[in-house]
C-alpha positions in Angstrom: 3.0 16.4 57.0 3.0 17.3 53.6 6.2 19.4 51.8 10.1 19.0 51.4 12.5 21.2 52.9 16.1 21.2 52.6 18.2 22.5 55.4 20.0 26.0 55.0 22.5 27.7 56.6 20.3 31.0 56.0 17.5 32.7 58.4 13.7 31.2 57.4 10.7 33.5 57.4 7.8 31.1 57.9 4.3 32.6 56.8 1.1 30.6 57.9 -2.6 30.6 58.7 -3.6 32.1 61.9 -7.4 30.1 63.0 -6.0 29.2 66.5 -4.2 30.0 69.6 -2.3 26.7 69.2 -0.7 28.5 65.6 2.6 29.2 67.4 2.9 25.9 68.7 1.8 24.1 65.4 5.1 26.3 64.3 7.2 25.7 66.9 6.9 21.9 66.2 7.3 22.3 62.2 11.1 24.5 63.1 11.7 21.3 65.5 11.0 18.9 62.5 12.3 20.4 59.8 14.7 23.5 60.0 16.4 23.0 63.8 16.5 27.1 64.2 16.1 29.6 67.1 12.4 30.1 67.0 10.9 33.5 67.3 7.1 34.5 66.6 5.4 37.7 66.2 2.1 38.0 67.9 -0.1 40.7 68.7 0.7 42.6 71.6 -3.4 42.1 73.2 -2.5 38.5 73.3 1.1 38.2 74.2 0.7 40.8 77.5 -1.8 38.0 79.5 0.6 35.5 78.2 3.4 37.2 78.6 5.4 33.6 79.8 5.6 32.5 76.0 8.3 35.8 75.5 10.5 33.6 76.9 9.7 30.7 73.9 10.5 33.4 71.3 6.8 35.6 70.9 7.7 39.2 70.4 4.9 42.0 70.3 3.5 43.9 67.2 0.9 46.4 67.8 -1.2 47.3 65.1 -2.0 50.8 64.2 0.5 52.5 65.9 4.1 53.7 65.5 5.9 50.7 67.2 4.9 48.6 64.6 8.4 50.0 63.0 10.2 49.0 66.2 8.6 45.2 65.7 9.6 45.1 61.8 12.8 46.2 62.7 13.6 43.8 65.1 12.3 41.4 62.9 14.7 42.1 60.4 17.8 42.3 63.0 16.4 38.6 64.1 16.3 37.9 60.1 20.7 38.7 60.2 21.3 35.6 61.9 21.4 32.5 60.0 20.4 30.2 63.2 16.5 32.2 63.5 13.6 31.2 62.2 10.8 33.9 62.5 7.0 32.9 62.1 5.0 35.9 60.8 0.9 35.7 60.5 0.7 38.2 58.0 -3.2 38.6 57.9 -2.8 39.8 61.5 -5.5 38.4 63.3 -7.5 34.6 63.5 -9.4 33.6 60.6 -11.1 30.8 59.9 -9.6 27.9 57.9 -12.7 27.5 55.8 -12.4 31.5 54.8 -12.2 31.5 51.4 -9.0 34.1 51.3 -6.6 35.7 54.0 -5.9 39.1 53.4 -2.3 40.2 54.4 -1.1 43.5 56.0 1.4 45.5 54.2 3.9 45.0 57.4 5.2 41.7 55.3 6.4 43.8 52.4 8.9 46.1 54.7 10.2 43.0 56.2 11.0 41.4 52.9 12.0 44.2 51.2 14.6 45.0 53.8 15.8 41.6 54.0 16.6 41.1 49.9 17.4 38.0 49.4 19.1 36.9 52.2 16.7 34.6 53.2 14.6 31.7 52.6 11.1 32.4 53.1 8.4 29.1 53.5 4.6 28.9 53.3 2.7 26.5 56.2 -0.7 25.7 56.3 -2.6 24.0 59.1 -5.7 22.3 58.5 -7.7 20.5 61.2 -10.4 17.5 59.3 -12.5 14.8 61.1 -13.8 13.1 58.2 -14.8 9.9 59.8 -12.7 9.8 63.2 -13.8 10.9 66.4 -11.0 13.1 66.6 -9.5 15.7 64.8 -6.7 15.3 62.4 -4.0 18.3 62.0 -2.4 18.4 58.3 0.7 20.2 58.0 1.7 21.1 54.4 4.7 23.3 53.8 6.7 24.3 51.0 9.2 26.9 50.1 8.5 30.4 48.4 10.8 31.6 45.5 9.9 34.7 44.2 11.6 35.4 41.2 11.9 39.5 42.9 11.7 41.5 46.2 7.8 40.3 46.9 5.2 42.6 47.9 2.5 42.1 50.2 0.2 41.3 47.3 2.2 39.3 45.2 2.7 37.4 48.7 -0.6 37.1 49.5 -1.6 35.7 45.7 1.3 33.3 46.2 -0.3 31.9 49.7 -3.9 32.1 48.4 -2.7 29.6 45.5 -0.5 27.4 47.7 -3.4 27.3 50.6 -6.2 26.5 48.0 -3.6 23.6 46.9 -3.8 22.4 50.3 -7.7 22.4 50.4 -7.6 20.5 47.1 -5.4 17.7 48.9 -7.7 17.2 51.6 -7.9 13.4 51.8 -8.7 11.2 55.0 -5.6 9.4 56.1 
């Protein structure tokens, strides 16, 4: 793993790359390792309802494309109130692949920021699976913490996670 983070006493939005069902587990393990908060995770509602046993490990349901999507970003930001959550957000909405050259976020990101100020600390993860020259695969975890100097927008977030995510790429080294 790859990143410092300082503890807070604050809520933590955590913002990462969606390629893999595992994504909210990869999470789950970073808020174990390095914040210690109540873990909660939006997924889509298509893939939470057949696994609807990981509502009970924090997933709650967005659904794209239709009016509850207000009733998911408001309950993200009621989660967001208390200082003991930690709320994982995929903003691009759907799996991509880690060699994509860009993830393209969804505007949803921007009402839950901009509601939520700056009472908050918001972090960047990215996951990135190698082999190089092992037989197995090798997860690396980077993380590191977002500061906008204002109330970010979807695109100014996205352009901040493109540049930290290509930084990853570029760190790419065997172990």
């Amino acid at each position: 793993m790859t990143g410092e983070v300082t503890t807070t006493d604050m809520p933590v939005l955590l913002i990462g790359n969606h390629f893999s069902w595992w994504d909210g587990f990869i999470a789950c393990y970073l808020n174990q390792r390095l914040f210690g908060k109540k873990f909660h995770v939006m997924m889509l509602e298509e893939q939470l309802r057949p696994r609807i046993f990981l509502s009970r490990a924090g997933a709650y349901s967005v659904r794209k494309n239709s009016r509850s999507i207000i009733e998911s970003i408001s309950y993200t930001i009621e989660l967001m109130q208390d200082k003991n959550n930690l709320v994982v957000i995929y903003p691009q909405g759907e799996f991509s692949s880690i060699y994509a050259p860009g993830i393209s976020f969804e505007k949803g990101i921007s009402l839950v920021t901009g509601r939520l100020e700056d009472r908050f600390r918001l972090f960047f993860y990215a996951a990135l699976i190698d082999y190089f020259a092992f037989r197995k695969p090798t997860l690396y975890l980077y993380v590191k913490e977002f500061l906008p100097e204002e109330v970010p927008t979807a695109s100014s977030l996205e352009s901040a996670y493109h540049s930290f995510y290509s930084g990853c790429i570029d760190q790419q080294k065997p172990c």
